[in-house]
N, C-alpha and C positions, 0 to 999 in steps of 0.2 A: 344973798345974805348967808352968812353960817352961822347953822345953829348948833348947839350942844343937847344932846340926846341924856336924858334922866328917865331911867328905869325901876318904877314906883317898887317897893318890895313885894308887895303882891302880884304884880306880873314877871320878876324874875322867880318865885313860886308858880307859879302857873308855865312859865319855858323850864321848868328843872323837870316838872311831874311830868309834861308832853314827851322831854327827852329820853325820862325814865321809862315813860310805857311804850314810846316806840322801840327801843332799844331792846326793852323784855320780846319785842315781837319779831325783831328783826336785829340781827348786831347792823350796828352802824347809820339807821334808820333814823334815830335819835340823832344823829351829827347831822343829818341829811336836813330834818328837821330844823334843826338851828341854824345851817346854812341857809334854808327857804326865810327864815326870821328874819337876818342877817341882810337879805336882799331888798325883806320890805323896810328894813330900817333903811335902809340907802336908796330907796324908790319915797319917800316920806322926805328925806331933805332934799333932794333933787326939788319937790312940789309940793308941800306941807298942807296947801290950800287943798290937790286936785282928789283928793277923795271926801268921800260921803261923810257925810254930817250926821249922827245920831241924833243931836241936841246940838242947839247955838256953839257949844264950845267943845264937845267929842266929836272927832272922826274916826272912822273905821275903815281898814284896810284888808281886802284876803289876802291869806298865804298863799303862793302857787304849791300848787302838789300837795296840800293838807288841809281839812278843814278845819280851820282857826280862823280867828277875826285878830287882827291886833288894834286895841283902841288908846287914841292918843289925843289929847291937845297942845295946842301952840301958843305960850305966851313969850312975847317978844323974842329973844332969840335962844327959847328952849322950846325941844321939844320932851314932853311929857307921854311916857310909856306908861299906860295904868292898865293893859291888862292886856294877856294872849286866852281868848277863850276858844274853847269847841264850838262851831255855829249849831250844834244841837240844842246849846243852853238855853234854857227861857229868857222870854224879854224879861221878867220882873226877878231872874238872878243877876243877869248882867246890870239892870239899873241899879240892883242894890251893891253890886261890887266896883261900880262908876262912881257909887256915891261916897266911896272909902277911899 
């Protein structure tokens, strides 16, 4: 199946500020970043199902090389980007930024 990929506006805020502070830290860190993004989006349509389930309808994906979670769901043939966080975040910020 192919799906089409929608990136909630909250989690293209959340990949702009990641961009921005790795960038301040490192030139080109930030691209480096978005590429690892980049690869989970393309590891997510390959297999929409094969990651972890937060909740009946949120899954969650690591980045390789950064600590992020990007969390998504799948309705029919979209898939739903709602957010790239820090895995230092608390359980009860990310519930409440899943619930937006």
């Amino acid at each position: 199946m192919v799906f089409k990929v929608i990136i909630k506006p909250l989690a293209v805020l959340d990949i702009d500020e990641a961009i921005e502070w790795y960038e301040e830290k490192s030139k080109g860190l930030g691209k480096r970043f978005y590429l690892h993004f980049q690869l989970a989006i393309d590891d997510i349509l390959k297999d929409p199902d094969a990651y972890f389930n937060i909740t009946a309808q949120v899954r969650r994906v690591l980045l390789k090389n950064f600590p992020y979670k990007v969390f998504y769901t799948v309705s029919a043939d979209t898939i739903f980007i709602l957010g790239v966080l820090h895995t230092k975040r608390s359980k009860s910020y990310i519930r409440r930024r899943l619930k937006n």
